[in-house]
Steps between C-alpha positions, in 0.01 A plus 500: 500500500199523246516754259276783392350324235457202741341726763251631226347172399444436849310798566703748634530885346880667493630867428595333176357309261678148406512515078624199267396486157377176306712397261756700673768253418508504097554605171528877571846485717854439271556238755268303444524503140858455541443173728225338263756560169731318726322247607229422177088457518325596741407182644829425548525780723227410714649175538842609575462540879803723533428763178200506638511574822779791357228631303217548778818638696559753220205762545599515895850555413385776260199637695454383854159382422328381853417189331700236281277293270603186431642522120236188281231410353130415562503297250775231716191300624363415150842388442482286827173371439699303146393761236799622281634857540660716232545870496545633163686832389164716377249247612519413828458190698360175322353235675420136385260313462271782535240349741243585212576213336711274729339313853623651792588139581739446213739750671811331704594763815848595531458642850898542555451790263454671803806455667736773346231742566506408885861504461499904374305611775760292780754731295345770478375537892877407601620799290251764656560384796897726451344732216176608600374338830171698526403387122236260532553231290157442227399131378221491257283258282253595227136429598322190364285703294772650289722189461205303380437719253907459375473107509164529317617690223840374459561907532408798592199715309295810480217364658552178598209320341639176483437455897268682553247317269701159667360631802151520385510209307649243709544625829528164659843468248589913565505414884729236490729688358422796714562205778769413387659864495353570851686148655857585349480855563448443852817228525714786263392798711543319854850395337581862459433601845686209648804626291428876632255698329332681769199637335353372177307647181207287332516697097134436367631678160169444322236492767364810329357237198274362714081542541410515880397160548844352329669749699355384798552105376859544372654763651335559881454082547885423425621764661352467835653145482839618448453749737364229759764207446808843506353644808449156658868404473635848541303702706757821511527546146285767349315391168470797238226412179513694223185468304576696177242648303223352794382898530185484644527182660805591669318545853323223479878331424634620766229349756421193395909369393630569852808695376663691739553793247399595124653594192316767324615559128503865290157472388318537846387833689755494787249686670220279424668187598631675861120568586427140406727321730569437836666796645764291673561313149860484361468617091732492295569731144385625288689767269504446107784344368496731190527800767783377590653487120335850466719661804489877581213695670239224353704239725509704769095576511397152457764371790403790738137397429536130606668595786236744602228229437640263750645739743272347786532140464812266470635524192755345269589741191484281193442541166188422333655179306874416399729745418590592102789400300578807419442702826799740551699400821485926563124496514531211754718693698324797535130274563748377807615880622066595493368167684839522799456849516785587404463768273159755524 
């Protein structure tokens, strides 16, 4: 039986609203932390089918989120694709060679890098199916845009020059790569489905770095493919993009991709963005994150007012990007009692 989050994506409004938070498996719960000082690096947990299948299991344990993201990384398909993946304690992830200085063609692809992550969501789906049957299960990938601008760089950066003046100044070489992303996302994301995720998340993290036309040429372009090739194999499963940071080109996003619903992040008018859209259009967000570290009556104004916004459309409560590190599991609780009603 689908879920309420299921039923959302695909259109339909309920008496409540389905919530899950990005990032909602992490760094904030003692669990997790007590499962990654267990285990080691993080990679190692994303690889490590069953800790990490325990981990995107751990929020809807805790919570009873109406969705349970798959706990890994967008950065898996650069990894794939033959570039070398570290994640360093204070840096974050490395990549190498950075495709900056290194032919997109010197790169070996290690597509079995895949497999454990297919494996996590089999695991995963099997255990809802006894803990939370109505939880729909959440596959994602990160959007070519935003991984190019990782295997570019090597890392990630403020602004991410590096690719973005690839992208003017070779764009023949900057779409191969963007190719290249687009063709093993597809085979990654389909894998995912296959395996049980029954609705999937495209991250565009830094889509918001972007002049119109790039957008339009990097962002829109890929995306429609990945959202042609998904929706060609599996029909039923309801594509969410999450454009960060597009603002005003969100609209336009949202037409031309062919998602079936939109992420909206903390820095756009709810309002605005409801007028913009098809009415029948499934969004999804878009509270601050830091609202949620701030708690109390500024928590409570900011949820009430998303909810509000969206009241007459489907809607998915989200937040506006991933949740903090140092969110208090109280403040999560009560953002839970104000979206199911629970509390006045």
């Amino acid at each position: 039986m689908p879920g309420l989050l299921l039923d959302t994506l695909r259109g339909k409004q309920a008496d409540r609203r389905p919530v899950w938070l990005m990032r909602q498996a992490g760094r904030y719960l003692p669990e997790y932390r007590a499962l990654r000082a267990e285990k080691g690096g993080f990679l190692e947990l994303v690889y490590d089918s069953e800790a990490a299948s325990e981990i995107t299991l751990q929020p809807i344990r805790r919570f009873g989120f109406d969705g349970a993201i798959l706990f890994s990384d967008i950065l898996i398909v650069p990894h794939a694709l033959g570039q070398d993946l570290k994640f360093l304690a204070g840096e974050g992830p490395h990549l190498s060679p950075r495709l900056v200085d290194a032919a997109l063609e010197s790169l070996t692809p290690a597509p079995h890098r895949y497999e454990p992550v297919w494996e996590t969501v089999r695991l995963t789906r099997a255990a809802l199916a006894t803990l939370a049957p109505e939880t729909t299960m959440l596959g994602f990938i990160g959007s070519p845009w935003t991984v190019a601008t990782y295997m570019v760089a090597g890392e990630g950066s403020k602004d991410h020059h590096l690719a973005r003046t690839m992208a003017y100044r070779d764009p023949e070489g900057f779409a191969a790569i963007v190719d290249a992303i687009v063709e093993s996302s597809i085979h990654y994301l389909s894998g995912q489905i296959e395996a049980g995720a029954e609705a999937v998340q495209l991250f565009d993290s830094w889509s918001g770095s972007l002049a119109p036309k790039q957008f339009e040429r990097w962002v829109v372009e890929p995306t429609v493919r990945i959202v042609d090739a998904i929706r060609a194999k599996h029909p039923d499963v309801p594509i969410i993009g999450f454009p960060k940071g597009a603002g005003g080109k969100l609209p336009a996003y949202a037409r031309e991709t062919g998602v079936d619903a939109v992420g909206v992040d903390e820095t756009v008018d709810p309002r605005w963005i409801h007028a913009q859209l098809p009415p029948d259009m499934p969004v999804q967000g878009n509270l601050d994150p830091l609202l949620l570290i701030a708690g109390g009556a500024q928590l409570e104004e900011g949820a009430r007012e998303v909810l509000s916004a969206f009241a007459d459309r489907p809607h998915v409560f989200n937040l506006g990007h991933g949740i903090d590190k140092t969110t208090p599991i109280a403040h999560v609780e009560r953002l839970l009692e104000i979206v199911r009603g629970d509390v006045g």
